[in-house]
C-alpha positions in Angstrom: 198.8 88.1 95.8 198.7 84.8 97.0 197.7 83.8 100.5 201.2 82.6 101.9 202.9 85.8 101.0 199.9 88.0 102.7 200.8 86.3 105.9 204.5 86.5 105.7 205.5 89.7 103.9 208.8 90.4 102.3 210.4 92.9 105.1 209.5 90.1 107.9 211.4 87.5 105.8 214.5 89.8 105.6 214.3 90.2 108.9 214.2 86.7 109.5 217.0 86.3 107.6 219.1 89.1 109.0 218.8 87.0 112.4 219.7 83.7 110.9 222.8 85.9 109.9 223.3 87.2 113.0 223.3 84.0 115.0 225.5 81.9 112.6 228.2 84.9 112.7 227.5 85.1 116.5 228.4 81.2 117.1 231.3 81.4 114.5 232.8 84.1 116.5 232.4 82.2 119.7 234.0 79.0 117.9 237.0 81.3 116.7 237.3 83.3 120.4 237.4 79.8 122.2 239.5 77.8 119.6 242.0 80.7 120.1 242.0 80.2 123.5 242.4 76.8 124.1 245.2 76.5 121.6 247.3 79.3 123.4 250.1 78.1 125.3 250.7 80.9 126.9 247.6 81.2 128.8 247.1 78.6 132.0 244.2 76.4 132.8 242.5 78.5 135.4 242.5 81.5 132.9 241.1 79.1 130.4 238.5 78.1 132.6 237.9 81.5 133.9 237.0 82.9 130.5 235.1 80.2 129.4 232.5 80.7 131.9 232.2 84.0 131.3 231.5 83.7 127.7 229.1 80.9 128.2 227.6 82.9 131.4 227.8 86.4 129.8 228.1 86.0 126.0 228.1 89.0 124.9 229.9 90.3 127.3 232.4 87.9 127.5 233.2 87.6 123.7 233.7 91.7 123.5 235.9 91.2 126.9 238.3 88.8 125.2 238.4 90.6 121.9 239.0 93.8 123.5 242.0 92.3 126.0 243.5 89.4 124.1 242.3 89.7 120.6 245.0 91.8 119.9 247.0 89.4 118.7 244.5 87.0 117.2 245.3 87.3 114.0 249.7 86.9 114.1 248.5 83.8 116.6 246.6 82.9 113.8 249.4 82.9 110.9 251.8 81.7 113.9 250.6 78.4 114.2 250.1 78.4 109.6 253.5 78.8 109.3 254.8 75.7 112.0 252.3 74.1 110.4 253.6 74.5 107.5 257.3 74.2 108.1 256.8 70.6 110.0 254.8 69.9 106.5 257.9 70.5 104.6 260.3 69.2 107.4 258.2 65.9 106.7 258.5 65.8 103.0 262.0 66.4 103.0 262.8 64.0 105.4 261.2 61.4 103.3 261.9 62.2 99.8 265.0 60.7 97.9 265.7 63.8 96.2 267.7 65.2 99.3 269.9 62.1 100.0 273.6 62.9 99.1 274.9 60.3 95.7 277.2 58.3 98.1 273.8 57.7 100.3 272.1 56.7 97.0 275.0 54.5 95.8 275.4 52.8 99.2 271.1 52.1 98.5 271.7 50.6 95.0 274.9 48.2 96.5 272.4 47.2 99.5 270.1 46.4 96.5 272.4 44.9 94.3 274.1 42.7 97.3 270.3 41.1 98.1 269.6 40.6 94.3 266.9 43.0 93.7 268.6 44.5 90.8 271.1 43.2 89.1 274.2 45.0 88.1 273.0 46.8 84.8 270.4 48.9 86.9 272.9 49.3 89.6 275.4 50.9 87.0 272.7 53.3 85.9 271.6 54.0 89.4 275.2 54.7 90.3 275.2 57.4 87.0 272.2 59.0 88.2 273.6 58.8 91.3 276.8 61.0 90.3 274.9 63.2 87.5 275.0 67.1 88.7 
């Protein structure tokens, strides 16, 4: 046995670890109790403010409090704000893709096109069958 595991045997190191655990889950649970807070609408600034210093006051307590009262929910708040997220994502891409414009939109684009003399009238003809292709 060497000296350096005499003086710190294998049980204390586990137990070291177990508290390393314990805090990072502790401080990830605070992050997810007060990043559900502040990004509820529904809930005023007062409120806000009022549980805030009670979990930074009372931790424990105050972490257990909210769960127990308004955690309820946490989870469908949670998928809530995935799915607007989400949908605005693909409200975005469809608003900027050329897939969705109607043909007369895209045959009005290759005319505009044609009319300044960025294409010529060959690759507005075949725009204008792509255009009009089902």
């Amino acid at each position: 046995m060497t000296l350096a595991s005499a003086e710190y045997p294998f049980l204390e190191l586990m137990w070291t670890m177990l508290v390393f655990f314990c805090w990072v889950a502790w401080f990830w649970l605070l992050f997810v109790v007060l990043g559900d807070l502040y990004r509820r609408p529904d809930v005023s600034g007062w409120s806000k403010v009022a549980w805030t210093l009670l979990v930074i006051v009372l931790p424990f307590l105050g972490v257990l409090l909210y769960l127990g009262t308004q955690g309820r929910h946490l989870g469908e708040r949670r998928r809530a704000r995935e799915l607007d997220a989400q949908r605005r994502f693909e409200d975005y891409v469809r608003s900027v893709s050329t897939a969705d414009r109607t043909g007369a939109a895209q045959i009005a684009e290759a005319r505009r096109l044609l009319d300044q003399g960025v294409i010529d009238d060959e690759e507005y003809q075949a725009l204008k069958r792509k255009a009009l292709a089902p």
